[in-house]
Backbone bond lengths (Angstrom), bond angles and torsions (degrees), N, CA, C in turn:
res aa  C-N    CA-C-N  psi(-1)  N-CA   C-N-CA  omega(-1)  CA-C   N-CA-C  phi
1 X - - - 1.446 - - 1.528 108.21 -
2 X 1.155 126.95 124.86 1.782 147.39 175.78 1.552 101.58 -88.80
3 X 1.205 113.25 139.67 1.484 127.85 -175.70 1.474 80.48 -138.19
4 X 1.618 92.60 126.64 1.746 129.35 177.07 1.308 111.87 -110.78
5 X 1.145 123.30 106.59 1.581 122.56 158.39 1.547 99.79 -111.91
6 X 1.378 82.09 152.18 1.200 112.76 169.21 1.529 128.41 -144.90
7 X 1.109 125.09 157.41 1.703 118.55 -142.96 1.430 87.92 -146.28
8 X 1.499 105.51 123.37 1.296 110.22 -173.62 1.769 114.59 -117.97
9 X 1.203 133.90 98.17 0.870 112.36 -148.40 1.716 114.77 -120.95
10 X 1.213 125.32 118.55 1.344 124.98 -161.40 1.622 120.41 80.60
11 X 1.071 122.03 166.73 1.271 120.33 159.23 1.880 122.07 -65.94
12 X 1.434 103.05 143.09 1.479 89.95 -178.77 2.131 106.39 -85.77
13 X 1.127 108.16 173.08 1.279 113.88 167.46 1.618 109.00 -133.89
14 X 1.375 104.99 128.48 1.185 121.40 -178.12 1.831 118.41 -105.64
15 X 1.545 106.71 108.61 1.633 98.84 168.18 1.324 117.32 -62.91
16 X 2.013 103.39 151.75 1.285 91.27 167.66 1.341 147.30 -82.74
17 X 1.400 103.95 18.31 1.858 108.34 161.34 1.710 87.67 -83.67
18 X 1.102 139.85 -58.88 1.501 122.38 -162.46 1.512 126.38 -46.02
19 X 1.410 104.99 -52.08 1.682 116.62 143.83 1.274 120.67 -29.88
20 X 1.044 119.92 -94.73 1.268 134.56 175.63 1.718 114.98 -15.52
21 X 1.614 115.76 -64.52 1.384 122.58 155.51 1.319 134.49 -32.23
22 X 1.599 92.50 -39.78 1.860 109.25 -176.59 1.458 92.51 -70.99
23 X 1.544 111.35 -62.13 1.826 90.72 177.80 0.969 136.32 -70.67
24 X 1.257 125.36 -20.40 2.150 127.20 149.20 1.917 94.77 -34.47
25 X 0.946 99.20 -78.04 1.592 98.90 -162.19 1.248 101.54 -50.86
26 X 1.694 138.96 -27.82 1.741 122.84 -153.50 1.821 96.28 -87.86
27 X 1.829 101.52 -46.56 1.363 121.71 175.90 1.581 128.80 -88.57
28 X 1.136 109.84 23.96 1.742 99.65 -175.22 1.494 106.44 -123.27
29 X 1.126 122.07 -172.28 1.143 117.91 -122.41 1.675 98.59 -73.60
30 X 1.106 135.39 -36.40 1.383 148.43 163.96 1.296 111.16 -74.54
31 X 1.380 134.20 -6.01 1.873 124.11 -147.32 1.799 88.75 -88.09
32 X 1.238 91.61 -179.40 1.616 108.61 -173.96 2.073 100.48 -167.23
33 X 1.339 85.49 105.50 1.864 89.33 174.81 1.341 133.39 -24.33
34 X 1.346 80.03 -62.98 1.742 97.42 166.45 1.481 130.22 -59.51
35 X 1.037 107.60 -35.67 1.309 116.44 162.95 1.626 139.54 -59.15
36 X 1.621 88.23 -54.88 1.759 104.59 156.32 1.383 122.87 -60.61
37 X 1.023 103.88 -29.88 1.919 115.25 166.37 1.118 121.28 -62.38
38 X 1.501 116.13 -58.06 1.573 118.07 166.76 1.554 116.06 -58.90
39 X 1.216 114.56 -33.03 1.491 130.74 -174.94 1.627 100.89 -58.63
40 X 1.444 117.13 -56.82 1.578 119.52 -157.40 1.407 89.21 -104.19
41 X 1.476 151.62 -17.60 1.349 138.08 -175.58 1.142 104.87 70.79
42 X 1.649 113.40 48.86 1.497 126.28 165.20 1.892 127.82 -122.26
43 X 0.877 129.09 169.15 1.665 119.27 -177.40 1.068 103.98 -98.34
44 X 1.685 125.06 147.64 1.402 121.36 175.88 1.719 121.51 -63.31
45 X 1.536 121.12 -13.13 1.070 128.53 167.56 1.552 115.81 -63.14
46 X 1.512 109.13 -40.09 1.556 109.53 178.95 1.471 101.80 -66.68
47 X 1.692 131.48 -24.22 0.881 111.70 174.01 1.479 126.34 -86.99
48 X 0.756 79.61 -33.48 2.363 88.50 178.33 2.072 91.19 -61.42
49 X 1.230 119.32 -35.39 1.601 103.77 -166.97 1.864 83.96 -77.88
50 X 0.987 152.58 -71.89 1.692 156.36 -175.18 1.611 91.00 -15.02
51 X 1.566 85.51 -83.17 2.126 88.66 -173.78 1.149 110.63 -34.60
52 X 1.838 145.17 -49.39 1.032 119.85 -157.88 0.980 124.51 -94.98
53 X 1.718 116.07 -16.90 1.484 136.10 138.25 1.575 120.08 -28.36
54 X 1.343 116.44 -40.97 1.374 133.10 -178.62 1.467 93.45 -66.59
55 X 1.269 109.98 -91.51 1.244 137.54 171.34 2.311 106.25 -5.66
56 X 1.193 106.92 -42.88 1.388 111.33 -161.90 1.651 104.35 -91.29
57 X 1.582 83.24 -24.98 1.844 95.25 -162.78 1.333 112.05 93.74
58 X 1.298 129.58 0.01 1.277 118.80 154.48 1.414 135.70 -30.60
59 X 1.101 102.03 -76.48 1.836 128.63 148.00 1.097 127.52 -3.50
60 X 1.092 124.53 -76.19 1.314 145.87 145.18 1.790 121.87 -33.18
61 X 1.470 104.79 -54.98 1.521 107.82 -169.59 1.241 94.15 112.96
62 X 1.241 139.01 -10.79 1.757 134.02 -148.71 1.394 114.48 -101.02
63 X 1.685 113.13 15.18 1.043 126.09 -156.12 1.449 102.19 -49.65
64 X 1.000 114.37 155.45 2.231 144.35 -175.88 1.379 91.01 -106.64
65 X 1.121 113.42 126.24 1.756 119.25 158.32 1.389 109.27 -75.47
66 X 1.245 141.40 154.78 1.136 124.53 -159.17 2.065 74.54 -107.92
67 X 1.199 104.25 157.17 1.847 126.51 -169.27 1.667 92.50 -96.91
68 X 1.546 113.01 123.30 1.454 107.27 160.91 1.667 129.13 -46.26
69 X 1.049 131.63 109.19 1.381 115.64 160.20 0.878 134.14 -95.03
70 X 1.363 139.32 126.76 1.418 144.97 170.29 1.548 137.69 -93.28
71 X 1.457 154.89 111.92 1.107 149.15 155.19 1.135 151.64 -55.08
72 X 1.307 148.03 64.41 1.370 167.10 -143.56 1.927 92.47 -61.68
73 X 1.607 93.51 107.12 1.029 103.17 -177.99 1.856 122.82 -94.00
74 X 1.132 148.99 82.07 1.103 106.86 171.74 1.717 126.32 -129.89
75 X 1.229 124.46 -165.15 1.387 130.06 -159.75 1.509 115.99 -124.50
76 X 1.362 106.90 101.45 1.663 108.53 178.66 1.697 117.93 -108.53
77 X 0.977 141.32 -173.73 1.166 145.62 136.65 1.396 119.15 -40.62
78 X 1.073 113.86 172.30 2.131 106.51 -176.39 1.443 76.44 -103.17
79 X 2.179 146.92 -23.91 1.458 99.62 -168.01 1.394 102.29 -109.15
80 X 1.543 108.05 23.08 1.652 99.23 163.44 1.426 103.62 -110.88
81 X 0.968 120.29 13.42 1.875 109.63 169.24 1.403 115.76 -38.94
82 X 1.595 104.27 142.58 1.572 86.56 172.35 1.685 102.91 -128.50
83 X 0.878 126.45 162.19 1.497 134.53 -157.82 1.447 103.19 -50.37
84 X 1.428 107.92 153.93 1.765 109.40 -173.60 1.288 101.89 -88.65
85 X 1.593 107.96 153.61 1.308 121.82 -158.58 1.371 84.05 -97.20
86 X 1.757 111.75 177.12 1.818 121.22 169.07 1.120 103.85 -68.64
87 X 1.454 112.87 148.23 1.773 105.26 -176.37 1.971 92.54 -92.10
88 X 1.343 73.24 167.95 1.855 92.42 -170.95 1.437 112.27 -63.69
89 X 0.985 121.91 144.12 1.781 133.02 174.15 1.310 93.67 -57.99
90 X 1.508 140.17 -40.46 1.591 123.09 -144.62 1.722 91.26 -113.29
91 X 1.258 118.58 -1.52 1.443 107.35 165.71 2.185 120.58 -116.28
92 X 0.955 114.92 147.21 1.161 91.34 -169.00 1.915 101.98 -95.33
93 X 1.684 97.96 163.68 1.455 93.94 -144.55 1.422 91.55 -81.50
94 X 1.503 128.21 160.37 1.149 149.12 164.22 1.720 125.84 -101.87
95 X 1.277 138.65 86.41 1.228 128.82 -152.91 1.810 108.07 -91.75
96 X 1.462 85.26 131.92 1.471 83.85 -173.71 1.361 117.42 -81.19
97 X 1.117 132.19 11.99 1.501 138.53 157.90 1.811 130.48 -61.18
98 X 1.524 87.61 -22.81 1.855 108.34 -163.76 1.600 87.41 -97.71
99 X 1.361 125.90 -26.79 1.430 112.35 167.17 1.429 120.02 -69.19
100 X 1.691 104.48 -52.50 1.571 94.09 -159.03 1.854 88.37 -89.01
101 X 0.987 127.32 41.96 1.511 132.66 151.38 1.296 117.91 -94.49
102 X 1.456 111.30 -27.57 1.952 107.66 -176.28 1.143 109.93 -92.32
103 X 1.235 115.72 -10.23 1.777 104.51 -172.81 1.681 107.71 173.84
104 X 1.227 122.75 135.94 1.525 129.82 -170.56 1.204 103.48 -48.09
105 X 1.549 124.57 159.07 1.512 101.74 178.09 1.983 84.39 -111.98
106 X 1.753 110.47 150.26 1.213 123.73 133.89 0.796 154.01 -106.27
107 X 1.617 123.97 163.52 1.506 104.01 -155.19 1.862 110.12 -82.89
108 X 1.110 101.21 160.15 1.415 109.34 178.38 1.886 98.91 102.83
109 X 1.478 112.13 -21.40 1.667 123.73 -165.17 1.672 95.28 -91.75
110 X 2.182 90.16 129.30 1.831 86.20 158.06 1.101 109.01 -106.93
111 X 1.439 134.43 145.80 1.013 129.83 154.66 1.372 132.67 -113.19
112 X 1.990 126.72 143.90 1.593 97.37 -136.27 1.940 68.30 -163.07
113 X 1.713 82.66 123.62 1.616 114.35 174.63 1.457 98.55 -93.63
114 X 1.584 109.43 126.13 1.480 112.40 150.68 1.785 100.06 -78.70
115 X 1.472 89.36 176.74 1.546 97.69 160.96 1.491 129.20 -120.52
116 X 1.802 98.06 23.87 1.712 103.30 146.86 1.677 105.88 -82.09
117 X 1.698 119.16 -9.22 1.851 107.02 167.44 1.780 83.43 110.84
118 X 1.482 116.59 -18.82 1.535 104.70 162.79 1.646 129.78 -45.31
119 X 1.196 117.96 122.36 1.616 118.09 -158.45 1.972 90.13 -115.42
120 X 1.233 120.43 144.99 1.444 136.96 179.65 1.335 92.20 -155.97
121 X 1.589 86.60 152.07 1.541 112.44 -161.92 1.862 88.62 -158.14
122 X 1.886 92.67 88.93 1.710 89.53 163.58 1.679 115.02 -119.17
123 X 1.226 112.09 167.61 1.515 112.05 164.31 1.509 124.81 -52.84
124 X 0.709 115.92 146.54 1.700 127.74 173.93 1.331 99.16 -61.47
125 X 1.397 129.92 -39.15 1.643 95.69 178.07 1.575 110.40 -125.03
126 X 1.060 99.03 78.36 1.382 134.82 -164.43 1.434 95.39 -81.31
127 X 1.279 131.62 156.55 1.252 126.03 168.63 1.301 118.50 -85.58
128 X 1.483 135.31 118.67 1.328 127.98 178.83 1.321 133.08 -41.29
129 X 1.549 104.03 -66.18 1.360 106.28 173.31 1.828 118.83 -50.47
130 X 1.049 129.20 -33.02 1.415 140.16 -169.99 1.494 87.64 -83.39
131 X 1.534 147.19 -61.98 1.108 128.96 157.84 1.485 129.28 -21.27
132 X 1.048 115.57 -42.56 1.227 125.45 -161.50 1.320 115.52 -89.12
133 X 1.747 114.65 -37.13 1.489 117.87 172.29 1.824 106.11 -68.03
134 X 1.646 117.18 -37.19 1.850 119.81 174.95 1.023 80.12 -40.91
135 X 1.372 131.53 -93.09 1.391 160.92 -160.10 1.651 105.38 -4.01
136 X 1.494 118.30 -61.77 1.330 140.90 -157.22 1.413 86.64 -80.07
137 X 1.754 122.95 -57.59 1.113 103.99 -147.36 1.979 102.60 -88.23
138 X 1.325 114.86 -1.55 1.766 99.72 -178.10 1.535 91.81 -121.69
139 X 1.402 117.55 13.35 1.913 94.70 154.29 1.764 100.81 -95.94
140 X 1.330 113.09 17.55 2.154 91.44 167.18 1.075 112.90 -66.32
């Protein structure tokens, strides 16, 4: 029987080509997480935080500002509607079919699809700000 120590000393520091490699090998076309983990003597958490770092441009330095988007809101009658426009590239689309499928709408009622498929159903005079904190906390 062999008795292994090993002495770990300090935190390690990883460049970002070394990173970067670790996720070629965890994510490419053959890789396996677990594997690259055991491989480099790293946790799969250090790897999922790298990828999404990657993923943002963090990683890199190459960070993307994320672009304001805005929605042009407005309010007609249901018999002057006029046909729906293409929804915007920088917002993701919301189909108004998946609403008036869950439940009748009434009047005075908003009803408001995330696009994790989260469905809300508040009053029209709902308080904004209190909207707005739901809002923050079930679009993570």
């Amino acid at each position: 029987m062999s008795a292994r120590i090993e002495v770990v000393a300090g935190r390690r520091r990883w460049t970002v080509e070394q990173k970067l490699s670790m996720l070629r090998d965890a994510f490419g076309a053959d890789g396996s997480v677990r594997d690259a983990c055991e491989r480099h003597g790293i946790g799969s958490g250090q790897i999922y935080t790298w990828r999404r770092q990657a993923m943002s441009g963090e990683l890199t330095g190459l960070k993307i500002a994320a672009l304001p988007a805005f929605a042009e809101v407005g309010v007609t009658p249901a018999s002057l509607a006029a046909p729906q426009a293409a929804p915007s590239p920088l917002l993701p689309y919301v189909s108004t079919a998946a609403c008036a499928s869950s439940s009748p709408v009434i009047a005075g009622q908003i009803g408001i699809v995330l696009p994790s498929g989260v469905r809300l159903t508040v009053d029209a005079s709902v308080d904004t700000d209190a909207l707005a904190r739901v809002l923050a906390v079930v679009g993570r």
